[in-house]
N, C-alpha and C positions, 0 to 999 in steps of 0.2 A: 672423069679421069681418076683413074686408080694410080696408089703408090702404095710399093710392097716394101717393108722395112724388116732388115735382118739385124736378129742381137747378138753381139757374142760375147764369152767372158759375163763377167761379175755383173756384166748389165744387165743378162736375164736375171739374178737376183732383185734385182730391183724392179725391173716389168714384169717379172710374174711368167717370162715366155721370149721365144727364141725369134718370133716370128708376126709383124701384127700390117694390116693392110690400112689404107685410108682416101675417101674420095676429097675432091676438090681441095688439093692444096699442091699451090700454084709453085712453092719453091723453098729451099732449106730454111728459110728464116720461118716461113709459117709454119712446116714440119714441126721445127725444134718449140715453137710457141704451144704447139699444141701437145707435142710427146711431153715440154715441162711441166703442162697444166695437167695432164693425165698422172706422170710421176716425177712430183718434185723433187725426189734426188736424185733425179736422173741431174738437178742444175747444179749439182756437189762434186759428180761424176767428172773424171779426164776421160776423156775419149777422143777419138777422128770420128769422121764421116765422110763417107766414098759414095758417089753416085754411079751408077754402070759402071764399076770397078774402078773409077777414077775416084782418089783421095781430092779431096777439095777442101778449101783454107777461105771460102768465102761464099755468101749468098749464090744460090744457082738455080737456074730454071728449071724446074722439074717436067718431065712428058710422062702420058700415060703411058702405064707398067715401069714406067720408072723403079730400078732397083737401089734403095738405100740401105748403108748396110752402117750399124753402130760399132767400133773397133775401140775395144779398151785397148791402152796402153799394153806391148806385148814386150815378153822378156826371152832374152835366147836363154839357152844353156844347152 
């Protein structure tokens, strides 16, 4: 099972890249255990996270090609 993670904003500073893949991870709690342990400020960072373009506010199930996508805080103007 593949999952495809998008970064956007100030968080590719920190990952190094806009764009990164991962097998066998069953749901956003494990994602985010695993993207903290890869880059730990990423656990300093404000951000949302949206699964197939749904913003979500709690552990979720993930399916293969699952799109998650990392959303810093955005400003109008």
């Amino acid at each position: 099972m593949k999952i495809n993670v998008k970064i956007f904003g100030q968080l590719v500073e920190i990952t190094g890249t806009d764009n990164l893949s991962f097998d066998n991870i069953q749901d956003t709690d494990q994602l985010m255990e695993r993207l903290h342990s890869l880059f730990p400020s990423l656990r300093e960072a404000s951000f949302a996270c949206a699964v197939n373009l749904r913003i979500i506010r709690t552990n979720t199930h993930l399916l293969d090609n699952s799109m998650v996508a990392l959303l810093p805080p955005f400003s109008g103007g």
